[in-house]
C-alpha positions as CSV (number, residue, x, y, z in Angstrom):
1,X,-59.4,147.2,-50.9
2,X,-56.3,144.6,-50.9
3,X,-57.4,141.5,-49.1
4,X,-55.8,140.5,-45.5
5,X,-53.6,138.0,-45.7
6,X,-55.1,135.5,-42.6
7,X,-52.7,132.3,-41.7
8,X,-54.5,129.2,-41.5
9,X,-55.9,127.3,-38.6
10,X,-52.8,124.5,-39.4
11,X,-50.3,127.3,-39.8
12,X,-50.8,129.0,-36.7
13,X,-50.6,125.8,-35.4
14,X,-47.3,125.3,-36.6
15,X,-46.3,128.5,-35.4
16,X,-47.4,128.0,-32.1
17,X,-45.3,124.6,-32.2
18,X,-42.7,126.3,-33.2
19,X,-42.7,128.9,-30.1
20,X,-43.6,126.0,-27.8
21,X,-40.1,124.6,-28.9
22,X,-38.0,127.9,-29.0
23,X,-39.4,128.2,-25.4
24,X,-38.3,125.0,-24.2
25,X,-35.2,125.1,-25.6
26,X,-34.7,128.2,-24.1
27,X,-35.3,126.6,-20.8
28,X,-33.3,123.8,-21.5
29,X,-30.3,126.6,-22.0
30,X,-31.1,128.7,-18.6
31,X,-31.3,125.0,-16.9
32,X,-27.7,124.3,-18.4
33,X,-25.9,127.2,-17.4
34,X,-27.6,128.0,-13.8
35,X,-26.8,124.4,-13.0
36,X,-23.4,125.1,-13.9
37,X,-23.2,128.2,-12.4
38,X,-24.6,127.6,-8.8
39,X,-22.6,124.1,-9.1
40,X,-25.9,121.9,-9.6
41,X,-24.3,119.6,-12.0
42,X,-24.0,116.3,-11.1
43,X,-21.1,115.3,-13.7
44,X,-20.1,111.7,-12.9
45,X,-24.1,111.1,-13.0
46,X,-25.0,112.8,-16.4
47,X,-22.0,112.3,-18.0
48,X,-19.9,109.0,-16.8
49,X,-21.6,106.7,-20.4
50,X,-21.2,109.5,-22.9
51,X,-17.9,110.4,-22.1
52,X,-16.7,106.8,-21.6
53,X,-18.3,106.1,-25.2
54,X,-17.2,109.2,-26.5
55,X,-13.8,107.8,-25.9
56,X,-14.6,104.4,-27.1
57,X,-15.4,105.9,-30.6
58,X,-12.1,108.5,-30.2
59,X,-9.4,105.4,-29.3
60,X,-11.1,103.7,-32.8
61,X,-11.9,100.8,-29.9
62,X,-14.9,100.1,-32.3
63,X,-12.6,99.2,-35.2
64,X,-10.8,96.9,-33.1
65,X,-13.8,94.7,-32.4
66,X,-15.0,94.9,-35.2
67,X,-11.7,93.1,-36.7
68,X,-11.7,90.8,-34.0
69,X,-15.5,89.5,-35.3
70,X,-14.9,90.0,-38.8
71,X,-17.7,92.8,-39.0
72,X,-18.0,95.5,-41.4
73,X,-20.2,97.9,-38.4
74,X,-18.0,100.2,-37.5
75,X,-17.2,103.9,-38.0
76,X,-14.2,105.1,-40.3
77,X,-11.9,108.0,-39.0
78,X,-14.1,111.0,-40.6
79,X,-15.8,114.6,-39.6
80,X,-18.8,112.3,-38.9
81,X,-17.1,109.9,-36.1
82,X,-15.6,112.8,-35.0
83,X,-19.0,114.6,-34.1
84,X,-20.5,111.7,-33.1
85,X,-17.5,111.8,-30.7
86,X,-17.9,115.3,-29.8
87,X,-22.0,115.0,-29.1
88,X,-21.5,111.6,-26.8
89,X,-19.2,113.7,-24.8
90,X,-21.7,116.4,-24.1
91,X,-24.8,114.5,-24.2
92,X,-24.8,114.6,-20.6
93,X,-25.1,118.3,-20.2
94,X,-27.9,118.2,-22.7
95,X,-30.1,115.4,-20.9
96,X,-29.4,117.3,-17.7
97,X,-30.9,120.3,-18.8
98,X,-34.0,118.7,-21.1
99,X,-34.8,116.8,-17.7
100,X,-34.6,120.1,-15.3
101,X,-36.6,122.0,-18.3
102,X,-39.8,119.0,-18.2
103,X,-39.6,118.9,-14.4
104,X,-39.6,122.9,-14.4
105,X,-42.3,122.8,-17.3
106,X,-44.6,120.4,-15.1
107,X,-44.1,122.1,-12.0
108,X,-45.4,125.4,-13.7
109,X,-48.2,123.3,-14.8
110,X,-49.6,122.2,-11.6
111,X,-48.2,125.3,-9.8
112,X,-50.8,127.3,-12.4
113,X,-53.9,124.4,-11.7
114,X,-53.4,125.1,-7.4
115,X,-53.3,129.0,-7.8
116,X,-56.9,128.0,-9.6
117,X,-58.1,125.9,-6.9
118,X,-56.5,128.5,-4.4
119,X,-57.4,131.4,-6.0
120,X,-54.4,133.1,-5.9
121,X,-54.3,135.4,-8.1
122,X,-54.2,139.1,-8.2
123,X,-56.5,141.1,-11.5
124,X,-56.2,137.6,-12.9
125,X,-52.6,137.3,-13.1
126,X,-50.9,134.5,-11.7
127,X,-47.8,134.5,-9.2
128,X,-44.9,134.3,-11.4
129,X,-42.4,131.1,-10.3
130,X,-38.9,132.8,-10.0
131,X,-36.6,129.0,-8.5
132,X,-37.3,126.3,-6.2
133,X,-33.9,125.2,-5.1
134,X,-32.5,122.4,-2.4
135,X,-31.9,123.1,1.6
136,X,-30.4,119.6,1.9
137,X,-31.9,115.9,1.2
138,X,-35.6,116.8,2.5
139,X,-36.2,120.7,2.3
140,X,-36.8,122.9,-0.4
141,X,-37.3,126.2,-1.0
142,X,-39.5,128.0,-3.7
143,X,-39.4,131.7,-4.3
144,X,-42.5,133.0,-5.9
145,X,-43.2,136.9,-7.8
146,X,-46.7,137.5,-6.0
147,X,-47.6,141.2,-7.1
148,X,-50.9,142.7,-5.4
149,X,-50.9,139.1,-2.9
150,X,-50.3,139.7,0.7
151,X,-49.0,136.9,2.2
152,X,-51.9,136.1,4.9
153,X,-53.7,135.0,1.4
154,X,-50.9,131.7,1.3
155,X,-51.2,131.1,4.7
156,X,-55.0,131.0,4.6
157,X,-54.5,128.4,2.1
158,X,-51.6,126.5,3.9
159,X,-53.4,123.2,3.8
160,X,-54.9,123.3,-0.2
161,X,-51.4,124.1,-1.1
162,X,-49.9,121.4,1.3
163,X,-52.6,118.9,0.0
164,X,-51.7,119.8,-3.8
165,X,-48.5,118.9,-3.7
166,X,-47.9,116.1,-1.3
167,X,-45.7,118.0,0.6
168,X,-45.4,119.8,4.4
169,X,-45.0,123.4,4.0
170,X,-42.5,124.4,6.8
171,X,-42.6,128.4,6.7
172,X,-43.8,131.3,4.3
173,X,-42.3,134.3,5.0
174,X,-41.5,137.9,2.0
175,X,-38.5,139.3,2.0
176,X,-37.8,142.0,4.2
177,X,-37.1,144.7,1.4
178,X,-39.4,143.1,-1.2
179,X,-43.0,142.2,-0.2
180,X,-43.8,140.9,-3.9
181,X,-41.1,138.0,-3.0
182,X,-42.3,134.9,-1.7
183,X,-40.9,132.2,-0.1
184,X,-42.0,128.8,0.5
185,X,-40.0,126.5,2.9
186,X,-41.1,122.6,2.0
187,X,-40.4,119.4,3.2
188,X,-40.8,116.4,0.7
189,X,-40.9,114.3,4.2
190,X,-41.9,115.3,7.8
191,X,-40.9,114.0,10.8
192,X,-42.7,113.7,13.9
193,X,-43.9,116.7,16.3
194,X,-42.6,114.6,19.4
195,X,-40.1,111.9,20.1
196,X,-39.4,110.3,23.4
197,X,-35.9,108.4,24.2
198,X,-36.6,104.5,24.0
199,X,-35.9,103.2,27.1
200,X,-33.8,100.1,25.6
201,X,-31.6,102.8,24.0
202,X,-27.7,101.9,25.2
203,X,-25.4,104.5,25.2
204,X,-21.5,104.7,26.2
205,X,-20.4,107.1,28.7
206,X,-20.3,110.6,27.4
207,X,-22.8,109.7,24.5
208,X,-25.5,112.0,23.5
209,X,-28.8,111.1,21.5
210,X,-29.3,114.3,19.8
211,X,-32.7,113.3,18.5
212,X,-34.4,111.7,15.1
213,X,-33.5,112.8,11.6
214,X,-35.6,112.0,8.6
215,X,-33.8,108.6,7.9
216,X,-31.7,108.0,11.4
217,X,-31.0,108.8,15.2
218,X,-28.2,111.6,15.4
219,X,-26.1,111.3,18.5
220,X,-22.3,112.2,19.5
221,X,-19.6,111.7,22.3
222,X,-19.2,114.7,23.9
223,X,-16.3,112.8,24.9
224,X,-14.9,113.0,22.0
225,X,-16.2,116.7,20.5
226,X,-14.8,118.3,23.6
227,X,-18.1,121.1,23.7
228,X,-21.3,121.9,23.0
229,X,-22.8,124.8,21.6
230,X,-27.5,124.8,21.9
231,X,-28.7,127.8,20.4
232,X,-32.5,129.1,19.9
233,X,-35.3,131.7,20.4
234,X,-37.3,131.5,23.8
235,X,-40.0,128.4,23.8
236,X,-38.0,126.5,21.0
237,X,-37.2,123.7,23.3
238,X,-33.4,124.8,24.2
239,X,-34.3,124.2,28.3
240,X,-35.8,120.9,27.1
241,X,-32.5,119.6,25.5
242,X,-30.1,121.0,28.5
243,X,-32.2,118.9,31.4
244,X,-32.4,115.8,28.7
245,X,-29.1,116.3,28.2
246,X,-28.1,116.8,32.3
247,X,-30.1,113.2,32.8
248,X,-28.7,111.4,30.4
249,X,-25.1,111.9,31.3
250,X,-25.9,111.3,35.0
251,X,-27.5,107.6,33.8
252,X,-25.0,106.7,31.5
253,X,-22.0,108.4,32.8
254,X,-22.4,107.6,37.0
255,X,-19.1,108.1,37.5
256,X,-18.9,111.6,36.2
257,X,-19.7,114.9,37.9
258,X,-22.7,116.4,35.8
259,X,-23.2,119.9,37.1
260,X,-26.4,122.0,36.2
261,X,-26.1,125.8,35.8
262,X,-29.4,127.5,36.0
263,X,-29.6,130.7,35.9
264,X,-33.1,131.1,35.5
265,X,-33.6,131.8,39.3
266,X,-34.8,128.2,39.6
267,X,-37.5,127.5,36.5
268,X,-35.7,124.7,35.2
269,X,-34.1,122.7,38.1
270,X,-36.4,121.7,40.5
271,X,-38.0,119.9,37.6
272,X,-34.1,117.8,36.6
273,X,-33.5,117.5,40.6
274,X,-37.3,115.5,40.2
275,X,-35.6,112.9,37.6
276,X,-31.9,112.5,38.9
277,X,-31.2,115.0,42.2
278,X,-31.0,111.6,44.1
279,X,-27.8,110.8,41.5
280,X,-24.6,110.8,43.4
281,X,-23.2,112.7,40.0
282,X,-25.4,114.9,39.5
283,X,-24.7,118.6,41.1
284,X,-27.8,121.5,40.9
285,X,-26.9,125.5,41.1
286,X,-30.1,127.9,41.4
287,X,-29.8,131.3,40.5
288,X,-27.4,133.6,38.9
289,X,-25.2,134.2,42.0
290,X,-24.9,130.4,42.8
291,X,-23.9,129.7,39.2
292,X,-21.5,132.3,38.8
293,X,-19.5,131.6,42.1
294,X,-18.9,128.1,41.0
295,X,-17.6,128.6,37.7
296,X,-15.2,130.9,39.1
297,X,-14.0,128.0,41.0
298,X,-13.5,125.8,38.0
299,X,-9.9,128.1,36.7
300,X,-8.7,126.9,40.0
301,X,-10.3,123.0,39.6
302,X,-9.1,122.6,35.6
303,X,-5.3,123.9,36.9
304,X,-5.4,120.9,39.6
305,X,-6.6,118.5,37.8
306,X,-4.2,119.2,34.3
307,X,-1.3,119.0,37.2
308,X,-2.4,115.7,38.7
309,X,-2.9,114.4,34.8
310,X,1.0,115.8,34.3
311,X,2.2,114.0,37.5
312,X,1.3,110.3,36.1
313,X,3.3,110.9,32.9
314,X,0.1,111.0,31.2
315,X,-0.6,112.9,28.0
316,X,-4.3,113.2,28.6
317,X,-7.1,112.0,29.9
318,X,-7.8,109.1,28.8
319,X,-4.0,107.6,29.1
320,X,-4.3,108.7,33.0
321,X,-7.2,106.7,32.9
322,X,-5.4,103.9,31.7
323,X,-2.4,104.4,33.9
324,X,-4.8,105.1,37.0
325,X,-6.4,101.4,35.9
326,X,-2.9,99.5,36.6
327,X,-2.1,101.5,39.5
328,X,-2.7,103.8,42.5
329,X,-0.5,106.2,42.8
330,X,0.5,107.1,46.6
331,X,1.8,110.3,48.4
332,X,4.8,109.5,49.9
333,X,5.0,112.6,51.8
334,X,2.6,113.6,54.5
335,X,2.4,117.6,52.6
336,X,1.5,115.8,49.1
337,X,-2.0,115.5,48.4
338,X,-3.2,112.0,48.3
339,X,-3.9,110.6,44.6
340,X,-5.7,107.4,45.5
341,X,-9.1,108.9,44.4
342,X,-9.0,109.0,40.6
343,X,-10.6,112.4,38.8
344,X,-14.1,111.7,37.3
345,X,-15.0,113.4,34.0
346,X,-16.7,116.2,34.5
347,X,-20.0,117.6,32.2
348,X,-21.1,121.6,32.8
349,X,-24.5,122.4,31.8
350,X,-25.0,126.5,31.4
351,X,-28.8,127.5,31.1
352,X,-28.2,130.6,29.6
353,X,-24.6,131.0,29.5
354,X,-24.9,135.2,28.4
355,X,-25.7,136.2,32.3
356,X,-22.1,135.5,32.9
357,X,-21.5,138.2,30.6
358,X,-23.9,140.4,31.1
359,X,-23.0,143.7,32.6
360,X,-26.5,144.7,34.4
361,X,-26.5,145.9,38.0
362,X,-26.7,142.7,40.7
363,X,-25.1,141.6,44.1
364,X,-22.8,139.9,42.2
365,X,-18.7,141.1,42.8
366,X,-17.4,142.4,39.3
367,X,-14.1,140.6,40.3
368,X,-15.9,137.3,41.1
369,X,-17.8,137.7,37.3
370,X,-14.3,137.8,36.0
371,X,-13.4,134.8,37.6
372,X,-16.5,133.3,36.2
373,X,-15.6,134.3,32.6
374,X,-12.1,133.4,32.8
375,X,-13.0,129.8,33.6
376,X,-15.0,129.3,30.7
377,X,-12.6,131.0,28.3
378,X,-9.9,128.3,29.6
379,X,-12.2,125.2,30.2
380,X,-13.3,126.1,26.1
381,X,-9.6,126.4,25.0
382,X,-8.2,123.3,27.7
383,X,-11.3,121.8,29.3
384,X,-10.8,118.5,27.0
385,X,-7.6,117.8,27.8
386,X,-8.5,117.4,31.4
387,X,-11.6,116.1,31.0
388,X,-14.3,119.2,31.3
389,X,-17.2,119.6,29.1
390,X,-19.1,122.4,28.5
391,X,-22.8,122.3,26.8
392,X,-23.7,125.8,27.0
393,X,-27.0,127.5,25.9
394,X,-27.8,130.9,24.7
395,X,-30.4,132.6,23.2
396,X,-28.1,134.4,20.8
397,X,-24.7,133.2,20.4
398,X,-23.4,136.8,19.2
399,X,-20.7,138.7,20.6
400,X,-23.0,140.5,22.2
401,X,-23.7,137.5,24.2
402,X,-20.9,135.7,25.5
403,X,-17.0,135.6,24.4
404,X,-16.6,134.1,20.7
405,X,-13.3,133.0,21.5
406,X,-15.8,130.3,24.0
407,X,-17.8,129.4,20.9
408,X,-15.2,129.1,18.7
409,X,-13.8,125.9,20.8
410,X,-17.5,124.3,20.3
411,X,-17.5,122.3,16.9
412,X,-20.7,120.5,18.2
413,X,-24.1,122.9,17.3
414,X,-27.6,122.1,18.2
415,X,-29.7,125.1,16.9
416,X,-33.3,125.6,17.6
417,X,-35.5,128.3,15.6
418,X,-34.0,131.9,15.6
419,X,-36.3,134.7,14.7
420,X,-34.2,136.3,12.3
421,X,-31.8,135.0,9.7
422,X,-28.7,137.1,11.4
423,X,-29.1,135.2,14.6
424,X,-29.0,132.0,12.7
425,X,-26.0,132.5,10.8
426,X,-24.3,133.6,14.3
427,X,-24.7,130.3,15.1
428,X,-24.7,128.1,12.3
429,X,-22.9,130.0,9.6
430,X,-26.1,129.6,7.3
431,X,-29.8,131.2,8.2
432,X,-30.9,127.0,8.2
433,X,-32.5,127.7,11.2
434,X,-34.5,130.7,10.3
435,X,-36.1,128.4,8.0
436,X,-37.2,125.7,10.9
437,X,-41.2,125.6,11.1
438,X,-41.7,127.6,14.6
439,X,-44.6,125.3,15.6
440,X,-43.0,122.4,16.0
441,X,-41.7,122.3,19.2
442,X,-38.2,120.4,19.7
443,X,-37.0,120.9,15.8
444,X,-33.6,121.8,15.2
445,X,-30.6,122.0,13.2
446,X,-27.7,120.3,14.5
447,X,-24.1,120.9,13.3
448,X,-20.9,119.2,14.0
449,X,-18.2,119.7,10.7
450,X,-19.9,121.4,7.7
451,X,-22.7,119.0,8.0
452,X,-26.0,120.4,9.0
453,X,-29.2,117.8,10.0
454,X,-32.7,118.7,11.1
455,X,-33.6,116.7,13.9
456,X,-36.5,116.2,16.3
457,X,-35.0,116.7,19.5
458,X,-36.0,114.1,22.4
459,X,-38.5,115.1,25.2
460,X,-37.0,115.5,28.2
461,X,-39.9,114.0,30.9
């Protein structure tokens, strides 16, 4: 019998080694080019000192002070100083992807000692970790192979897994067409379930205190944004934000005209017309057919009030403002309508603005619906100009649900959670707000340029 040649304890231990290595080098590759790929390179921040020493070496700047001392340490113009030059150049790309390849490693590490503690695992194989990339400064989301692990097992372990890793898990949901998929929706940070407006807050006319992000109050000038666009699933908090909203234009805004639209047959305004009916700017409409015959009448109002803007020689307005401020400007003919009484900006609140384009059977005259629709087309295009806001709502902002030509002219977007990730990207361009924890009541994503932030919204009480 020829006799088995066995490896040694130490050289199986150098093998090992030696895999261990090839392995993380591997990673350090994938880390490289993925982070190129997807554009997860920070260059300037990786690779500002090797490049400027790279060309330190390259312009011979090291012979030149070493001249200037009288020193002999310096490198002479060779192969070597050349791949000296050529490694401090692309050190930065290589300490990027060692450092992505230890935090990966670690992560697998602890990800493996909480499936453990969890139990999560299926025939005693673990879930296999597929990415876990950034949703902005505070979320994250990991994807996870789970084969043979239905996902009520995760959510039975929600708080192990949250108190593991230090971190709020926002959603778990599979994908649609792959129940082995996972993904986890994080937050390194939380913010609070409920925030209530300080009552020391000042504000300038028009202003809007969206709510709290994770490091600082978001608010706008609708003023200045023209419209508003508040998007969300039933019981997200979209109602909440419209009568917040409605009573914190009237405060801060009394001369304006704030007009409530709701078209909820009267679940949301009794409840506003508690906190500011009593306001000489605020205006309430109940019910669809109240709602829809005034906003038929505001084609009529925005063409009167973008004529009295043209008859001061103002451009908009706030120059008529301005002009109005040095002088009153009086008919001189008893036929002319009087201008003494300035125009007051005007704010339109829409509670569900999709009944307006709804085509059910009601009381309501088609031609006096077309009126309605018109208006807001024009006030969405125009409304600015002459100083007419709209801050609509809508369960689904699709075309489905109201003109897109209307939301279009809204750059200002306050999304609450949408059940599916189509919905969201209606809205937001991104499914962001498909991946907003549903329990928290008031959380949303709001939008105004490509910048997206998730926000607490106030309580409106």
């Amino acid at each position: 019998m020829k006799s088995e040649n066995k490896l040694s304890a130490t050289e199986n231990a150098f093998i090992d080694q030696v895999i261990k290595a090839f392995k993380f080098f591997w990673e350090v590759g994938k880390e490289i080019v993925l982070g190129i790929y997807y554009d997860r390179f920070p260059v300037w921040r990786y690779c500002s000192v090797g490049i400027l020493s790279a060309y330190y070496f390259m312009l011979d700047l090291d012979i030149t002070v070493a001249n200037f001392f009288g020193s002999n340490w310096y490198f002479e113009p060779n192969g070597k100083k050349a791949f000296l030059v050529l490694f401090l150049a692309t050190s930065g790309v290589l300490f990027f992807g060692v450092e992505k390849a230890v935090a990966k490693t670690q992560l697998l590490e602890r990800l493996k000692k909480c499936f453990d503690y969890c139990d999560l695992k299926s025939g005693g194989i673990y879930p296999s970790f597929i990415n876990d990339v950034a949703i902005d400064d505070y979320v994250r989301q990991m994807k996870l192979y789970v084969p043979g692990i239905p996902l009520f097992k995760f959510e039975q372990k929600k708080n192990e897994l949250e108190a593991h890793f230090n971190a709020n898990i926002v959603k778990m949901f599979t994908e649609d067409n792959d129940k082995s998929r996972l993904n986890i929706i994080y937050s390194i940070r939380d913010l609070p379930r409920k925030v209530l407006p300080d009552e020391a807050m000042v504000l300038d006319p028009g202003e809007i205190p969206v709510g709290k992000s994770y490091d600082t109050d978001v608010r706008f000038n609708i003023k200045e944004v023209g419209h508003m666009l508040v998007a969300g699933q039933t019981g997200g908090g979209k109602s909440n934000f419209l009568k917040f909203v409605t009573a914190t234009l009237c405060s801060n805004d009394s001369d304006a005209e704030v007009h409530f639209l709701d078209f909820k047959e009267g679940a949301e305004l009794p409840s506003i017309s508690q906190k500011v009916g009593k306001l000489k700017s605020f205006k309430g409409y109940d019910g669809a057919k109240d709602c829809i015959e005034y906003l038929a009448t505001l084609d009529g109002i925005l063409s009167a009030r973008l004529e009295e803007i043209k008859k001061t020689g103002a451009k908009d307005f706030d120059e008529y403002l301005k002009r109005y401020a040095k002088e009153k400007v009086a008919a001189t003919d008893s036929s002319e309508t009087t201008r003494s009484l300035k125009l007051n900006r005007m704010y339109i609140v829409i509670d569900e603005i999709a009944e307006v384009y709804l085509k059910g059977k009601d009381d309501i005259p088609k031609e006096t619906k077309e009126a309605a629709r018109r208006s807001i087309n024009r006030i969405a295009r125009q409304g600015r100009s002459a100083a007419m806001h709209l801050i609509a709502g809508t369960q689904k902002p699709d075309s489905q649900s109201f003109d897109q030509s209307v939301k279009a002219n809204m750059p200002a977007v306050l999304c609450f959670p949408m059940v599916n990730q189509v919905s969201s990207i209606a809205a937001l361009g991104t499914k962001r707000a498909f991946d907003l924890d549903i329990e928290a009541k008031g959380r949303a994503i709001f939008k105004y340029g490509p910048k997206l932030t998730e926000v607490q919204t106030y309580m409106f009480e």
